[in-house]
SEKETOR-330563 format. One record per residue (C-alpha): residue in one letter; y, x, z. Coordinates in steps of 0.05 Angstrom, whole numbers, plus 5000, padded with zeros to 4 digits. Each point is the difference from the previous one (the first is absolute). Layout:
BEGIN
aYXZ
...
! end
This chain:
BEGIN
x420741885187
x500949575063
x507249964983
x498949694927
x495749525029
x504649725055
x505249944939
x496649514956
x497849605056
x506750035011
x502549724927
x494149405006
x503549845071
x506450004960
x498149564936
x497149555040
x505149805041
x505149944932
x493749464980
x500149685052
x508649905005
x499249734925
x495449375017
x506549565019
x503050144942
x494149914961
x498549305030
x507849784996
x498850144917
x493349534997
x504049435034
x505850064953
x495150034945
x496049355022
x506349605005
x502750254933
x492949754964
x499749355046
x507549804967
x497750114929
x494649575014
x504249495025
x504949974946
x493950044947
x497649405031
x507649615005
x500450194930
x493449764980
x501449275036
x506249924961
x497250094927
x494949545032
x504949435018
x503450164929
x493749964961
x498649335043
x507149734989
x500250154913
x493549715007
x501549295021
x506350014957
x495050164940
x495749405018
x506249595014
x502950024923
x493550014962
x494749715027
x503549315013
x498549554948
x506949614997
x496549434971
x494449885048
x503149525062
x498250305062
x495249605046
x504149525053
x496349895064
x496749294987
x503949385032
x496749415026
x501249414958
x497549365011
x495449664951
x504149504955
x496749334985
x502549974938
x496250484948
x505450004964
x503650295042
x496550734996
x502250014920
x506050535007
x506749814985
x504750354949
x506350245054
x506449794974
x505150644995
x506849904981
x502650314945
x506250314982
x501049634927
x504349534967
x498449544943
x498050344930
x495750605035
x506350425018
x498250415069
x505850085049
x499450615040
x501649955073
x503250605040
x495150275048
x493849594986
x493750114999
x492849694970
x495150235026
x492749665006
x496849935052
x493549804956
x496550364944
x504349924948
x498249404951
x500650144923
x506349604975
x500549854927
x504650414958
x507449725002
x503949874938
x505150494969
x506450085037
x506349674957
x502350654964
x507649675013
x497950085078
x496050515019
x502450165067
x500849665076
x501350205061
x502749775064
x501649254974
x503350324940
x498049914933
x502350494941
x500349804929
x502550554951
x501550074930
x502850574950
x506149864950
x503950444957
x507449985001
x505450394972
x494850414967
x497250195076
x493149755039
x501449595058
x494249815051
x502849425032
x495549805065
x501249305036
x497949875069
x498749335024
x498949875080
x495649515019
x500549745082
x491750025015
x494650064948
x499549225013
x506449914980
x500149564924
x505250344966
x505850715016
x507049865037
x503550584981
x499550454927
x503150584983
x500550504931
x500250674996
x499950704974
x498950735009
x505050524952
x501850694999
x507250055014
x505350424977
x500250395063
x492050214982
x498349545068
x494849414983
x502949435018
x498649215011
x504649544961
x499549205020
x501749644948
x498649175021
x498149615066
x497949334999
x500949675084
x494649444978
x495649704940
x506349554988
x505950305015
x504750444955
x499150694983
x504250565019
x501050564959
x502350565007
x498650235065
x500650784996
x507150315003
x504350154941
x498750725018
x492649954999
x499349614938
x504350564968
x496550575029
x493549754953
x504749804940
x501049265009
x506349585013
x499849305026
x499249674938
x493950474973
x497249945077
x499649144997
x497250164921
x494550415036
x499049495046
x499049414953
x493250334987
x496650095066
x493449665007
x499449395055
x493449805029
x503049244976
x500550114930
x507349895009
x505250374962
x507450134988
x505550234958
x505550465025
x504049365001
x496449675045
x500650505061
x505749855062
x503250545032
x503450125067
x506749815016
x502650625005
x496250254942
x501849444959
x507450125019
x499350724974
x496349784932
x505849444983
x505050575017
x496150464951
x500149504943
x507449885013
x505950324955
x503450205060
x504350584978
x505649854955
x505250584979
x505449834935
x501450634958
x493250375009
x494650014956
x492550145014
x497950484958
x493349924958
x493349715020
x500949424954
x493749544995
x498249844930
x504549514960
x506150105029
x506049914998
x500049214997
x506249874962
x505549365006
x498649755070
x503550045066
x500050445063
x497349475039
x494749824951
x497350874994
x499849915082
x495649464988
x496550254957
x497950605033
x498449675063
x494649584969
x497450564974
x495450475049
x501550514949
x506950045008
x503050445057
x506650094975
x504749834946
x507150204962
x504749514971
x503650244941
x505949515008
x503950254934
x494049854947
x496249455060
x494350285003
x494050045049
x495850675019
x493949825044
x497650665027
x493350165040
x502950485040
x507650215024
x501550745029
x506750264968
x506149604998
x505750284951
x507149664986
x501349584951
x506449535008
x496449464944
x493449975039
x497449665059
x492950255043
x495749575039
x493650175042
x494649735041
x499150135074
x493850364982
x503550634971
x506650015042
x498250625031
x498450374938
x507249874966
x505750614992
x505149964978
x502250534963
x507650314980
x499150104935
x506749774956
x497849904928
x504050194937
x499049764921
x500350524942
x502450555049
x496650675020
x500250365070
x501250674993
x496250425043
x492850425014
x493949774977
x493850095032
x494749464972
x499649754929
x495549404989
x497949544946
x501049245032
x504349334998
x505149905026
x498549695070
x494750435010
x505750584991
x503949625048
x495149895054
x497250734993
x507650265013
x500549475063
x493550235037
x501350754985
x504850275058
x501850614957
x502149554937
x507049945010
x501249634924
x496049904942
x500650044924
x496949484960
x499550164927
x499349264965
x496950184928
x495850605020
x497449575071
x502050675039
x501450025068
x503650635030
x499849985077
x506550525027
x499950325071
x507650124991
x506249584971
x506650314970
x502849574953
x498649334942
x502750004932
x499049354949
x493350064969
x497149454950
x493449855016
x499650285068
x498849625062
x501550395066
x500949815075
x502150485056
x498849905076
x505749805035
x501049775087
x499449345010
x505849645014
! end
């Protein structure tokens, strides 16, 4: 018994001491806790302040947009005036404010500026319809526009007309315009006519010969268009009445010219209606054509004297009893081709086309077609037999044949 009892008092001796090594531990754990919970406090509270200062901050921007009342003037601390003997005097006075207007109500915007009042805003009385011919301004510049139709197409033509100041009495420059698709599928802007002053000449053209025929125009259709822009002076033109460059000018005069000449070729088809104009000269068919726009080339039968005006020229053939003459303006288009004609006489050879036509249609098919090498043209039955291959001729009545040949 005595030794069971030392035992436990033993075990208490034991368990106490293992308490009393487990109080540092113990205490280290509290601390860590208490600093852990002071932290979250402190970032509770940081994070509290800032939806504070947010709140405070959306707040005054609220109170900034609506509750101003943009047409209330905000008080102006009170300035010391002295008393004016004249009663009259305190009667306000209307402020004069310039305005940026010409005569006949037009407004001419300025870049960059600004109206705004400084006053509550006074009720004006209602201005009068803007002039449907000019509609818009800015900077100086006044636009009048106008739609036409020509060659069966809508045109908006738009003239601008640039004033120095908005005090200025009348424009110094003008200028006419417009907008097309062009063949390339690119919008683009076509000027047709400038005028340097009220007085002086116009010019038209003014857009290249490449840009007028990227939208389908030449220079002739391009001063037409022009004859119908709309001026702010009521002034207008016909396509006679426009001036061109020098250099321009030059190139027109060149354009009207005959200046190719070749004996023994004929240009084939593209005869304008009337023709041939029989019993008169070479010289008088050249003069013909050249006072007439129409006209771009010609071919002088010399045997029978008589006069082809053509609106076009591409193919030249031979022919020893004709003469050919074209204009500048389709020099670059003509070819001469080696075809050597024969009468009542048929090429022997392969066929490969078979078409009903006349003749100089047959003959200007066979000339643009590389692979037509001669050509068969049945008179009676208006046949035309196009051959990619030549062997032989034989006499034929009624048959009209040519086969290429080099040029010598």
């Amino acid at each position: 018994m005595l030794v069971r009892h030392n035992t436990k008092l033993l075990e208490q001796a034991i368990d106490l001491q293992i308490k009393r090594s487990a109080i540092p531990t113990l205490q280290a754990e509290a601390a860590a806790h208490d600093k852990i919970a002071r932290a979250n406090a402190f970032r509770r509270m940081a994070s509290g302040a800032a939806v504070a200062m947010a709140a405070i901050g959306i707040g005054v921007g609220v109170w900034l947009v609506f509750d101003r009342d943009p047409t209330v003037t905000q008080p102006e601390p009170p300035i010391t005036q002295n008393i004016p003997s004249n009663p009259n005097e305190n009667e306000p006075r209307e402020t004069k404010k310039s305005e940026d207007r010409i005569p006949g109500g037009e407004t001419i915007a300025q870049e960059g500026k600004t109206d705004k009042p400084k006053s509550p805003p006074i009720e004006q009385p209602t201005p009068p319809p803007a002039d449907p011919a000019n509609p818009d301004t800015f900077d100086f510049v006044k636009f009048a526009n106008r739609q036409v139709t020509y060659a069966g197409s809508t045109w908006q033509l738009e003239s601008g007309h640039h004033f120095d100041s908005e005090k200025a009495p009348t424009w110094n420059t003008a200028w006419c315009y417009t907008r097309r698709l062009a063949n390339t599928g690119v919008e683009v802007q076509v000027s047709l006519v400038n005028r340097p002053s009220p007085t002086s000449v116009p010019l038209a053209p003014v857009s290249s010969s490449e840009t007028l025929s990227s939208v389908g125009l030449d220079d002739n259709s391009a001063r037409e268009l022009a004859s119908r822009c709309l001026w702010l002076d009521k002034a207008s033109f016909a396509p006679g009445d426009f001036d061109m460059d020098h250099e321009r000018k030059e190139a027109a005069t060149a354009a009207e010219e005959l200046s190719v000449q070749q004996d023994g070729w004929d240009a084939m088809g593209n005869d304008l209606p009337g023709m041939p104009v029989w019993n008169i000269s070479l010289e008088q068919c050249q003069a013909q054509c050249e006072a007439d726009r129409r006209c771009l080339a010609l071919t002088y039968d010399k045997k029978h004297a008589a006069c082809f005006m053509k609106d076009n020229g591409s193919i030249l053939v031979r022919s020893p009893d004709a003469v050919m003459a074209a204009k500048g303006a389709i020099k670059a288009n003509l070819q001469y081709s080696s075809l050597v004609f024969a009468k009542d006489t048929v090429v022997v050879g392969g066929a490969y086309a078979n078409v009903r036509s006349g003749y100089a249609d047959c003959v200007l098919a066979c000339a643009a077609d590389q692979r037509c090498l001669g050509f068969n043209f049945d008179g009676p039955n208006k046949m035309c037999a196009m051959l990619d291959n030549v062997t032989s001729s034989s006499p034929f009545k009624g048959v009209m044949s040519g086969v290429k040949a080099t040029r010598s």
